[in-house]
KEVEXTI-263535 format. One record per residue (C-alpha): chain; x, y, z. Coordinates in pm, 1 decimal, m for minus. Example, Ala and Ser with C-alpha at 12.3 -4.5 7.8 and 13.67 -1.06 7.14 Angstrom:
KEVEXTI-263535
vexmar,u,v,w
A,1230.0,m450.0,780.0
A,1367.0,m106.0,714.0
end
This chain:
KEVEXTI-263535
vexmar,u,v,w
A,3049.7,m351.1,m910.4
A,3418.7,m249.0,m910.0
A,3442.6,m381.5,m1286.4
A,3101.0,m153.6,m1367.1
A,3275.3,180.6,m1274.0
A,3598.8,101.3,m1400.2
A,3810.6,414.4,m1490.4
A,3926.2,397.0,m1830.8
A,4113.7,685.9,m2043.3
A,4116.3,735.5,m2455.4
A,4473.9,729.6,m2603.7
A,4508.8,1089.2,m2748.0
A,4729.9,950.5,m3011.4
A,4832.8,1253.0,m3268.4
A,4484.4,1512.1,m3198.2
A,4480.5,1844.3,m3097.8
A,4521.9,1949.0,m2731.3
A,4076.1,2000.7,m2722.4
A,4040.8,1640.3,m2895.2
A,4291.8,1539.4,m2646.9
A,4140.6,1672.4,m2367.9
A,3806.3,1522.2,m2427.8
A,3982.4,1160.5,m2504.4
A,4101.5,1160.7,m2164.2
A,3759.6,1207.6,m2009.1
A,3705.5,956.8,m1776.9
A,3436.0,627.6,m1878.4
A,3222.8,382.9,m1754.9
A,3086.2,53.9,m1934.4
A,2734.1,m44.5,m1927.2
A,2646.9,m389.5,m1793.2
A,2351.5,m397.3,m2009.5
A,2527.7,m332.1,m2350.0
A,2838.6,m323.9,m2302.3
A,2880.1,52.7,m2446.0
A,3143.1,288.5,m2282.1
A,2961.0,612.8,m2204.9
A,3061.5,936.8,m2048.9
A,3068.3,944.4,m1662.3
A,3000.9,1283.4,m1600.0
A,2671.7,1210.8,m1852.0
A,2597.9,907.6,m1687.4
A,2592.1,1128.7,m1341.5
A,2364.3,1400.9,m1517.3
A,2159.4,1092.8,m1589.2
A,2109.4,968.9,m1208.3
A,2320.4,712.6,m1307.1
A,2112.3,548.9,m1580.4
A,2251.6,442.4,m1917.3
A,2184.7,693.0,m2181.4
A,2276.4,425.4,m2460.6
A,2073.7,170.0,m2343.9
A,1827.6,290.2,m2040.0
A,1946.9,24.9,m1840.5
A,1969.1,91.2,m1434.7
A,2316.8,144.7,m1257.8
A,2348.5,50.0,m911.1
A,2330.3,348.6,m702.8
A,2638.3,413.4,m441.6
A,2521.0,528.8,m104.7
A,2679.1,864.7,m83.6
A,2508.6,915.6,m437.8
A,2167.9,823.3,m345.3
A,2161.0,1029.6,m14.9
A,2217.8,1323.7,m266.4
A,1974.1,1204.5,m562.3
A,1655.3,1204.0,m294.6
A,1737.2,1349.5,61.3
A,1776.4,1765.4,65.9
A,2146.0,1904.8,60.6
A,2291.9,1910.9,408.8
A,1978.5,1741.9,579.6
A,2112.5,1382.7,603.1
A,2219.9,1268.9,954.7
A,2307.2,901.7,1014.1
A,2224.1,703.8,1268.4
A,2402.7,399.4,1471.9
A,2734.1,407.0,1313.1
A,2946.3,290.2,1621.7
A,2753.3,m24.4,1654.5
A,3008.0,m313.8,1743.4
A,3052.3,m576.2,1479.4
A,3083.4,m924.6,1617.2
A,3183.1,m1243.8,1443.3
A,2877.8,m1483.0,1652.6
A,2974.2,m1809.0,1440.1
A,3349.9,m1764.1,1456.0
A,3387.7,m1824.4,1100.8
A,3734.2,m1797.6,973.7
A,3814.6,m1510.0,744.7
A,3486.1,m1302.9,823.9
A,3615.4,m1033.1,1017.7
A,3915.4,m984.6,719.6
A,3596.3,m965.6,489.4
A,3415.1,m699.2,659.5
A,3744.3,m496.2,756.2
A,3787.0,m537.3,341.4
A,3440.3,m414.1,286.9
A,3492.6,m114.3,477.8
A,3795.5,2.7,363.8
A,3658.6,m79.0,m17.9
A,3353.0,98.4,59.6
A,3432.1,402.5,312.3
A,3105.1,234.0,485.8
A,3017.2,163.3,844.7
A,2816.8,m179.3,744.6
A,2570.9,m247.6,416.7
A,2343.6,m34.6,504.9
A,2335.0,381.7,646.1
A,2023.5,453.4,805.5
A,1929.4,828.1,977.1
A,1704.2,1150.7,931.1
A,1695.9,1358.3,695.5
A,1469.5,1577.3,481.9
A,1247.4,1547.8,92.0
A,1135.7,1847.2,m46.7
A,1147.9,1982.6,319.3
A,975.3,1648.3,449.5
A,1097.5,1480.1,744.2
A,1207.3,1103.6,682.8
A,1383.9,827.2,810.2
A,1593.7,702.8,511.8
A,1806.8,393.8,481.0
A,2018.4,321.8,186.2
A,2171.1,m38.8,145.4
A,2446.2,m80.0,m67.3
A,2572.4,m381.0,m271.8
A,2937.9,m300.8,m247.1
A,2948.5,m387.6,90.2
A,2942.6,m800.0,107.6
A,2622.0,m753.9,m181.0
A,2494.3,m608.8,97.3
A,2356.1,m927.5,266.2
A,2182.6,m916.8,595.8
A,2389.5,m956.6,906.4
A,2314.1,m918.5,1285.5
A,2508.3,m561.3,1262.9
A,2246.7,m478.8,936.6
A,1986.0,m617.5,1080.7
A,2001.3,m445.0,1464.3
A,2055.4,m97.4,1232.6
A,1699.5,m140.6,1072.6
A,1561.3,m211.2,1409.3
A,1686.0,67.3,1622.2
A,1618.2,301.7,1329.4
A,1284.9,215.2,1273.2
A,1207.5,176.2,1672.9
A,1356.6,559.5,1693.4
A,1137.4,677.9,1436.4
A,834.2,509.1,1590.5
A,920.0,701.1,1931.6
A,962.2,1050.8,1679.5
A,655.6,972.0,1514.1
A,827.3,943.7,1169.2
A,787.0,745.7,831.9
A,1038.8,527.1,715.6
A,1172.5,501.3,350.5
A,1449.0,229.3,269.9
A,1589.6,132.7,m11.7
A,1643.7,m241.1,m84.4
A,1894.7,m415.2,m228.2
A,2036.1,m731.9,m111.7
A,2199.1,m1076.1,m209.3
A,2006.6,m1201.9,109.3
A,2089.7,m1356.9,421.4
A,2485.4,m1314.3,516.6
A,2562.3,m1714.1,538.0
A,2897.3,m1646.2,724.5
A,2645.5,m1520.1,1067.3
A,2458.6,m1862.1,982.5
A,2128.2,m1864.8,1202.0
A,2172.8,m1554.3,1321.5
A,2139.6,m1354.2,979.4
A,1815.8,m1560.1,921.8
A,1664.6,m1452.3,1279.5
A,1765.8,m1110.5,1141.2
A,1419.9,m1127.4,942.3
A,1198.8,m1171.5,1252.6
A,1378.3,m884.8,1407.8
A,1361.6,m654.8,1141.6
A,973.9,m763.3,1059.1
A,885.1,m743.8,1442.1
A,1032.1,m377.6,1437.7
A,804.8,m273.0,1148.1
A,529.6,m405.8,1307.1
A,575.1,m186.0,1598.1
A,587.8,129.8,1357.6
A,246.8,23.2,1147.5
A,43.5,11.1,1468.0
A,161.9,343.1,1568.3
A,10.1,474.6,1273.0
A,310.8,551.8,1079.9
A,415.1,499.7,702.6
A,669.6,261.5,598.0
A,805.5,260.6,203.8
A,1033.9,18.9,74.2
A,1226.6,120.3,m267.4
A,1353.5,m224.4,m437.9
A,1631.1,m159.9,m646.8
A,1865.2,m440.0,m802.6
A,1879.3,m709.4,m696.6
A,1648.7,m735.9,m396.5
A,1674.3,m1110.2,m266.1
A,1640.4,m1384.8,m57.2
A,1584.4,m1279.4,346.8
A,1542.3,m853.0,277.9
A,1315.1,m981.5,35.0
A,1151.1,m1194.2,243.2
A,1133.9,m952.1,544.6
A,1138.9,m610.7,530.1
A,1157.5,m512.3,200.0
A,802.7,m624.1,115.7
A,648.1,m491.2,404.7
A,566.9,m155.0,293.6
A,264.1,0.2,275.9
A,336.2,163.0,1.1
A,653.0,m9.3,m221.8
A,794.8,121.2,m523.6
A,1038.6,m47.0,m758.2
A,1332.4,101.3,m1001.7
A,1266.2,m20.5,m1343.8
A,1430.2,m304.6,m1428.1
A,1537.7,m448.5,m1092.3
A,1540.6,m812.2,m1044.1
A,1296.7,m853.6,m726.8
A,1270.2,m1258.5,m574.9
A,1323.8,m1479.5,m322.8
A,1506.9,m1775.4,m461.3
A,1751.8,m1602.2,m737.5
A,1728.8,m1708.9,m1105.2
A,2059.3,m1945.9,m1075.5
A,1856.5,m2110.4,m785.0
A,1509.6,m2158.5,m956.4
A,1691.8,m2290.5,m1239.0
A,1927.7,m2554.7,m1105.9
A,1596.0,m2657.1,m900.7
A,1345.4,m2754.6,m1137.9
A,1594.1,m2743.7,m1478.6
A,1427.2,m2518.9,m1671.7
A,1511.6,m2176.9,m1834.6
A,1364.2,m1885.0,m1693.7
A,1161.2,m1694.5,m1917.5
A,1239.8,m1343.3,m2049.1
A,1160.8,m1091.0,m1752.2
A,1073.5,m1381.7,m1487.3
A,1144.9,m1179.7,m1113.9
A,1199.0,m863.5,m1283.8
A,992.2,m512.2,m1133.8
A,745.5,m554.3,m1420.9
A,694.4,m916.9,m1345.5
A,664.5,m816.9,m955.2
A,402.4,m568.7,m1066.2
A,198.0,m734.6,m1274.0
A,153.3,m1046.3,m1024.0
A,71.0,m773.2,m716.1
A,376.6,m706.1,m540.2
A,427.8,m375.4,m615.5
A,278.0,m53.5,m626.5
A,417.2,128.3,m873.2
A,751.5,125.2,m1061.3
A,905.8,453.3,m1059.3
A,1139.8,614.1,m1303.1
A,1504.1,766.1,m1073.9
A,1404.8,1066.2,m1235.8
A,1050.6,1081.1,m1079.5
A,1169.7,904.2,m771.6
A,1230.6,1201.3,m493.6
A,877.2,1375.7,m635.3
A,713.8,1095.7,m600.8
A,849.1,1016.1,m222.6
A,757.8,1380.6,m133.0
A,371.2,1349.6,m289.2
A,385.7,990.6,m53.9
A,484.6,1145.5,252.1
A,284.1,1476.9,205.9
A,m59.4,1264.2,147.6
A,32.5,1110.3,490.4
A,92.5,1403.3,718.4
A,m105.1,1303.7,1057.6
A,m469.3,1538.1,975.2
A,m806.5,1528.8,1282.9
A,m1145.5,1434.0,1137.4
A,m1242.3,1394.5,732.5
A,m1309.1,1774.0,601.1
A,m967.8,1899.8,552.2
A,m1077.8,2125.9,274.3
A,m822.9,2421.4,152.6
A,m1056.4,2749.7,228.5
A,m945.1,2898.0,m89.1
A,m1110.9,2570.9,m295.7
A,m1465.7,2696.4,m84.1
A,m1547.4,2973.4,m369.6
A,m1483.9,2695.0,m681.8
A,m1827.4,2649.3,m907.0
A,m2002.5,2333.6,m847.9
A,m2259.7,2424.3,m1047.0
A,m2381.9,2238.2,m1323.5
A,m2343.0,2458.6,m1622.6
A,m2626.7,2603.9,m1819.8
A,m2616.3,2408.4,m2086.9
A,m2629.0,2108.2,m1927.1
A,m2920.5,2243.6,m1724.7
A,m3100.6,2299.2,m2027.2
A,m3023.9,1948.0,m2165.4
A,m3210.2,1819.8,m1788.3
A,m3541.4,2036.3,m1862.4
A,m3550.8,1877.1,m2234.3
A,m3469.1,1469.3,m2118.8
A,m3717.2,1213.4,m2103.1
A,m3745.6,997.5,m1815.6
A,m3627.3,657.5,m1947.7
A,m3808.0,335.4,m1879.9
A,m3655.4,26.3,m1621.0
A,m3501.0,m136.9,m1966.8
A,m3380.5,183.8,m2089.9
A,m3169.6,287.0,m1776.6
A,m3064.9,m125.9,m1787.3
A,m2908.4,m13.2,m2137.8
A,m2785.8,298.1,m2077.3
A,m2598.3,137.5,m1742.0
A,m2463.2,m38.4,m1985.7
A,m2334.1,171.8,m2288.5
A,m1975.2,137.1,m2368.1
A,m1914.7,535.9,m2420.8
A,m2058.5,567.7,m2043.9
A,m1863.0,778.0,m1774.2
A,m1654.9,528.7,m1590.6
A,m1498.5,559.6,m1276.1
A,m1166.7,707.9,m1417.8
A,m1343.6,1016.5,m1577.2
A,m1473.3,1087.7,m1255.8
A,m1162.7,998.0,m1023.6
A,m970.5,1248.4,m1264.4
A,m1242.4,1548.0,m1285.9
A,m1317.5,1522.0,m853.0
A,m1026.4,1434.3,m734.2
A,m609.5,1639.6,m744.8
A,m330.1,1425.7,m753.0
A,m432.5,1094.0,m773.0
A,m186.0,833.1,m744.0
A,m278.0,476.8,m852.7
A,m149.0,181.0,m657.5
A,m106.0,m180.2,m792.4
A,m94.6,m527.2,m639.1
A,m321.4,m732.0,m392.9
A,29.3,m870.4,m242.1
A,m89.0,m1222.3,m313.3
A,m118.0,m1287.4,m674.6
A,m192.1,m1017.9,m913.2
A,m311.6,m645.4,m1038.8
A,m646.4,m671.9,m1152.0
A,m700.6,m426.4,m1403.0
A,m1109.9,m433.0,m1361.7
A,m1030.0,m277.2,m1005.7
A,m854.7,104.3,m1020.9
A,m767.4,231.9,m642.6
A,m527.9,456.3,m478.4
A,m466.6,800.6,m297.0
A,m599.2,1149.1,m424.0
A,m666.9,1502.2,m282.1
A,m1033.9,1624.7,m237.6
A,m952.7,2000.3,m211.5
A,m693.5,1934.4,38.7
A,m873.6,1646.7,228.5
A,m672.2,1291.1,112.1
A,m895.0,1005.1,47.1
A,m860.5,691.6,m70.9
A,m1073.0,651.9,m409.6
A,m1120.3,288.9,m564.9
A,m1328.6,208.9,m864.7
A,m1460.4,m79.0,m1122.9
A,m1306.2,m6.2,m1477.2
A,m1471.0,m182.1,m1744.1
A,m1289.3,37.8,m2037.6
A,m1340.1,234.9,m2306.9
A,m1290.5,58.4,m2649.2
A,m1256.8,m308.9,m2743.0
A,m919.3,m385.2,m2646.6
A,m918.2,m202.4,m2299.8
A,m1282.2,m371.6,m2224.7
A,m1077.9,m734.4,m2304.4
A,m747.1,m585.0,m2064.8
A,m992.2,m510.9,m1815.0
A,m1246.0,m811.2,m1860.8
A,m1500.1,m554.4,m1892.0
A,m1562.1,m445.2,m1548.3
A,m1610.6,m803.3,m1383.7
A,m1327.8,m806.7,m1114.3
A,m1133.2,m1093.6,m985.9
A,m1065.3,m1251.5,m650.6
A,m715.8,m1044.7,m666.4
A,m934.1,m724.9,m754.2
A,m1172.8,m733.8,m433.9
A,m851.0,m825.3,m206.0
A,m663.5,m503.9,m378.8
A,m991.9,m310.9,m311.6
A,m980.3,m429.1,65.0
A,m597.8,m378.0,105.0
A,m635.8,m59.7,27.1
A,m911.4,5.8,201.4
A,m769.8,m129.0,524.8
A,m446.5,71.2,437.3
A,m691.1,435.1,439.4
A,m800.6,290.7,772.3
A,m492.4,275.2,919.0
A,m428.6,662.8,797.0
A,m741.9,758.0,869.9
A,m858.7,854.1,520.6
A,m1199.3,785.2,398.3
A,m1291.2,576.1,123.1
A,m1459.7,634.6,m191.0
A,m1601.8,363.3,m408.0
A,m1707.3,433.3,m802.2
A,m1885.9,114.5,m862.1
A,m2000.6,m0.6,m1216.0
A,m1993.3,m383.3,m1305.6
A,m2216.0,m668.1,m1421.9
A,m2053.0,m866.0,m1149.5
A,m1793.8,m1086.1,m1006.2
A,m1599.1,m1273.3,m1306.4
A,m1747.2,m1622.9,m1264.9
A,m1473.5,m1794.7,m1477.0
A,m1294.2,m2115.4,m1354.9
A,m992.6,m1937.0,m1253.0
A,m1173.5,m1715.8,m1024.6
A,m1309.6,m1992.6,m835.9
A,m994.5,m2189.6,m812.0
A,m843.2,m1834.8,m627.8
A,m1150.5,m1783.6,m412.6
A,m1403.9,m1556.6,m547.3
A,m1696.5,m1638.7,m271.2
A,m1423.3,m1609.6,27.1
A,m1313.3,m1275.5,m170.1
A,m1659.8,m1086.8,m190.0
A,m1722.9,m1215.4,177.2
A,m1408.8,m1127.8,340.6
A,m1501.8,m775.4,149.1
A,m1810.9,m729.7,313.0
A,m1681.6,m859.4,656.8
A,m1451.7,m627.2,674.0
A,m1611.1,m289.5,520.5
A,m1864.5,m315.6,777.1
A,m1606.2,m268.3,1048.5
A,m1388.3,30.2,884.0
A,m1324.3,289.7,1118.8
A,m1346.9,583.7,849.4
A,m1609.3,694.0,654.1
A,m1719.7,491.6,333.6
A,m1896.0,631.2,61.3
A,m1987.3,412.6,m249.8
A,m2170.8,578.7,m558.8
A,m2330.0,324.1,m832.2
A,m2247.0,481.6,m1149.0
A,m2374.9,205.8,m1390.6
A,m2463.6,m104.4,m1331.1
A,m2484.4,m270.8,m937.3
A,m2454.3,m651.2,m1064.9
A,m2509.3,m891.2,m780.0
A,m2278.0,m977.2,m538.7
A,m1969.5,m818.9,m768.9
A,m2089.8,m473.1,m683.2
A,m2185.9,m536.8,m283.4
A,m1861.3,m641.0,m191.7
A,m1733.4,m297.6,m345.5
A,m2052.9,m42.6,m152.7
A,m2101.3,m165.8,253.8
A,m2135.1,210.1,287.6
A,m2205.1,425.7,529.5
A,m2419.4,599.3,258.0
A,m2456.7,437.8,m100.4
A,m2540.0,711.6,m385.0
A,m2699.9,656.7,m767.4
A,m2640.2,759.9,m1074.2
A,m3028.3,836.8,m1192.7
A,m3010.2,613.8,m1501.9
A,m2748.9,316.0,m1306.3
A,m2909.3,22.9,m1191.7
A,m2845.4,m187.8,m892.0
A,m2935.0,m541.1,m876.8
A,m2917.9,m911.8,m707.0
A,m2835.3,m1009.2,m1084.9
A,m2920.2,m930.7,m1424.8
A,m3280.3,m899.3,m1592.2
A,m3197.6,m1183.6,m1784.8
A,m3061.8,m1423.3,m1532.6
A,m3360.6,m1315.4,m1304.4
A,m3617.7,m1409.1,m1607.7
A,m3401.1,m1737.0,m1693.3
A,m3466.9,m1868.2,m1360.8
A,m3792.5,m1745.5,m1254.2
A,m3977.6,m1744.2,m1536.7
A,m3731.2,m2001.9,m1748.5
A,m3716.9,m1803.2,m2036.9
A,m3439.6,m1483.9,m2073.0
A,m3593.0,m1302.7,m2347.4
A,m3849.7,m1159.6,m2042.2
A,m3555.4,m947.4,m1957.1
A,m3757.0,m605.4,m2054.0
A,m4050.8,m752.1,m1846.0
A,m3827.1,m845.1,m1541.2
A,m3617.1,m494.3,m1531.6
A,m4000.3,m379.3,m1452.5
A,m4061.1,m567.4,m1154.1
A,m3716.6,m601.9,m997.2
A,m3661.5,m226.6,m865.7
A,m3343.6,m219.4,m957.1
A,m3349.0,177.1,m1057.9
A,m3212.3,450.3,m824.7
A,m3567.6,586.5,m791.3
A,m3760.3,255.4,m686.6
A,m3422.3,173.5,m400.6
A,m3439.0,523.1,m279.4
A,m3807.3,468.0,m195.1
A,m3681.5,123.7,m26.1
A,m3406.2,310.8,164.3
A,m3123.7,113.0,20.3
A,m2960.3,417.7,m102.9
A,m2964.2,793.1,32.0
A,m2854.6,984.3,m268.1
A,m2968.3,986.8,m655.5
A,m2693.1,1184.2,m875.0
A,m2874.4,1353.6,m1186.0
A,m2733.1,1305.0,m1504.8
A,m2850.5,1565.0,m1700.3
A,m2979.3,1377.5,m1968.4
A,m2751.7,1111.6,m2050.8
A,m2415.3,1018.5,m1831.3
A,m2175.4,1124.5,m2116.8
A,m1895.0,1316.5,m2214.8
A,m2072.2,1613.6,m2226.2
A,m2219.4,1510.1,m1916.3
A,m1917.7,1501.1,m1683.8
A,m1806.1,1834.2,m1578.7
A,m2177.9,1901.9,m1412.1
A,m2202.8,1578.0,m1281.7
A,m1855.7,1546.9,m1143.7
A,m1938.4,1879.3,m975.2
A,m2259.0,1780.1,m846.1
A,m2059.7,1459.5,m688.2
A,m1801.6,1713.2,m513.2
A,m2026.7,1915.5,m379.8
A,m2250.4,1690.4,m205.5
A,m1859.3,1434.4,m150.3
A,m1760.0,1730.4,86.5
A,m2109.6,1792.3,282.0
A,m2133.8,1398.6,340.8
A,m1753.5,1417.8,464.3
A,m1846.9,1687.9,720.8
A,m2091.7,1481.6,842.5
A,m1902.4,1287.0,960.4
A,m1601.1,1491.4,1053.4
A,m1703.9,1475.2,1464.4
A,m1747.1,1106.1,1464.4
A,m1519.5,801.3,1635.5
A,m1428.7,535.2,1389.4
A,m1626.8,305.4,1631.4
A,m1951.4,513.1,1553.8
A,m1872.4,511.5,1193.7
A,m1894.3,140.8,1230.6
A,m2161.6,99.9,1453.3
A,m2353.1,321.7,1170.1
A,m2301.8,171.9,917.3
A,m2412.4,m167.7,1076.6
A,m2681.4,m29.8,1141.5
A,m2783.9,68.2,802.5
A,m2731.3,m252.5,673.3
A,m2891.7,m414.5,980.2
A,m3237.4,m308.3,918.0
A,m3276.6,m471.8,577.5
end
């Protein structure tokens, strides 16, 4: 670290006293490439490489400035004692060293400060000090901070970065973990939000404790995220790493993280966090000035309504099924302000069939979560055209249980053929995946709302609507599989598909009439492009009366409700 901001001046040789001056302008080298490059640009920069983009580790007092308010930072628990519990020779020379290096009580500064006016509990750890590995001193900081903002009723950001456990405390850096995990625990049940920042390299035991126990976590591009470091891995099974292996992109893509967030991005996006979490009572906290907005459908699309034809069982199977249909995005991003998408099931991947996160109804935030098939060739094969995963139903239910928690309802957009039934999807669970979904949506405390806007397939689109109300699209279908499954094995021939979309009732107008959904959404002809604006205002409207429904309810008689509704079948 010393080497990276190494202080270097330009020989001014024979130039003139302004070429001179600038020559003497102080530089820093890249660790990425190597380039010297201005370091009062680099600071402009937050610190990232305008050469090469490449991430520089972040000094404390420099972070505190790049995210928390000017003047609102106050630490906390800098006079705690350090101790030396192994008696290992050398180690109290080390940390005296690391303090005078650093100008820092211990590796990491924790206290209260503000975000765009927010109030946060923010803790920085810094890799100067001892690569800011985890010792009992670290380790009671977290703790007392995060029990002190669970008494203040506070949210907790920190931002991770750690060599691991501190092997000169031996096994008392490793019970460091427990404590630090046991602490957070403490603050989740209290209701409270808790975001980890991973910046590089986050390692070992804050890797394997707090650092990915956020319920939201965000990563700096770049940074190398793991348990085991790369030297490690490699000398253990003798193999190269491949290109990116631990890196934030690789810790996205297999579900560890929710998003990876640019520096320059990174103090919004912490105040848009913390803002959709303020503590709210009941599910209609709709801005008064949004009351007089038009959701009306507009007169031409009324119009088109008076001029459609009612389609036929086969037709509405088709049109479910039309590529150019309104998916769940369009609607997610016509309803709903501010919608930030979260990643990750925090076991094995990001399934990209399965879109979810945190948005804004007029003010009220909800948690919104939908089945993405896509909307050309290539995004249909990214997304395996709508047919989620076992990691995709257990990112659906994370989040889910994550709105419960903050008391946000949830709101489902489903449109799938159902579950993916390939052999990889078995080998990860898909049966225990759909089940544990519908175990555990029929006991959400919040309200759940799930809208079929193509097609219901099977067990694939259940797992994704144990609502308290479940709402159709008038030309979606909803179904215990397809026509031409249910003619293959009834009938033993699949070409009866026309003749078994007949007899199934799979259309919102024949499951309305056997009460297995409450709502039928018109479409004004034809769910398209055209289509959305009166739709999605049609959906909003009648979102916000089903939401103050339910404002006066208990989360157990949400529950008990919508067991109920299920029960009677």
């Amino acid at each position: 670290m010393a080497a990276l901001f190494q202080k270097r001046k330009k020989e001014p040789a024979e130039k003139a006293p302004v070429e001179a001056a600038q020559a003497l302008q102080e530089t820093i080298v890249c660790p990425a490439c190597g380039r010297e490059i201005n370091k009062k640009e680099a600071e402009k920069n937050l610190y990232v490489c305008y050469e090469c983009g490449s991430y520089f580790r972040v000094r404390t007092r420099n972070r505190i400035r790049m995210v928390a308010d000017a003047g609102t930072f106050t630490p906390w628990f800098e006079d705690l004692a350090e101790a030396n519990p192994l008696e290992f020779p050398g180690y109290e020379d080390k940390v005296k060293a690391a303090k005078e290096k650093t100008g820092l009580h211990e590796a990491v500064t924790i206290g209260r400060c503000k975000i765009y006016g927010e109030d946060t509990v923010l803790g920085i750890c810094d890799a100067r000090f001892l690569m800011s590995s985890m010792g009992h001193v670290m380790g009671e900081k977290i703790a007392c901070a995060v029990e002190r903002a669970t008494e203040e009723g506070l949210p907790v950001i920190l931002f991770c970065c750690s060599g691991g456990a501190r092997m000169q405390e031996g096994i008392v850096s490793l019970m460091q973990m427990a404590k630090t995990s046991a602490a957070l625990k403490r603050h989740s049940e209290a209701g409270l939000l808790y975001v980890p920042v991973l910046t590089d390299p986050t390692t070992g035991g804050v890797t394997a404790s707090f650092a990915m126990l956020g319920d939201i976590i965000l990563a700096e591009p770049g940074a190398l995220i793991g348990f085991a470091g790369p030297r490690v891995i490699e000398q253990t099974i003798g193999e190269k790493l491949p290109e990116g292996f631990q890196r934030a992109q690789f810790q996205l893509e297999h579900g560890f993280v929710d998003r990876i967030v640019e520096r320059k991005e990174l103090k919004l996006t912490l105040y848009r966090i913390l803002k959709l979490h303020h503590k709210r009572e009941g599910y209609a906290n709709f801005d008064p000035v949004r009351e007089a907005d038009c959701l009306e459908a507009t007169e031409l699309m009324k119009e088109r309504a008076t001029k459609a034809k009612a389609l036929s069982a086969w037709e509405k199977v088709k049109a479910a099924r039309k590529v150019d249909r309104l998916a769940s995005v369009d609607y997610i991003e016509q309803i709903f302000d501010e919608f930030m998408e979260l990643h990750g099931d925090r076991q094995f991947r990001d399934d990209p069939a399965i879109v979810g996160g945190v948005a804004y109804l007029d003010g009220q935030p909800v948690t919104v979560i939908g089945v993405h098939k896509g909307k050309d060739l290539k995004e249909c094969m990214h997304r395996n055209y709508g047919m989620p995963s076992p990691e995709g139903y257990r990112k659906a239910l994370r989040l889910m249980k994550q709105a419960e928690k903050f008391k946000r309802p949830v709101i489902t957009f489903v449109n799938t053929s159902g579950a993916f039934c390939g052999m990889e999807a078995e080998e990860r669970g898909q049966g225990e995946a759909i089940a544990r979904n519908l175990y555990e949506m029929s006991g959400l405390k919040v309200p759940v709302l799930c809208i079929m806007i193509g097609e219901g397939g099977s067990g694939g689109a259940l797992a994704l609507s144990v609502g308290n109300e479940v709402w159709m699209l008038e030309n979606a279908t909803y179904s215990i599989l397809s026509p031409e499954g249910f003619a293959s094995i009834l009938w033993k021939d699949g070409r009866r598909a026309k003749e078994a979309s007949g007899v199934m009732k799979i259309t919102a107008q024949d499951l309305k009439a056997l009460g297995v959904i409450e709502e039928i959404i018109p479409e004004y002809g034809m769910a398209d492009q055209p289509a959305l604006i009166s739709i999605s205002r049609y959906m909003k409207r009648h979102i916000k009366t089903f939401l103050k429904k339910q404002n006066g309810k208990t989360g157990d008689q949400l529950a008990a409700e919508r067991y109920q509704r299920f029960r009677v079948f």
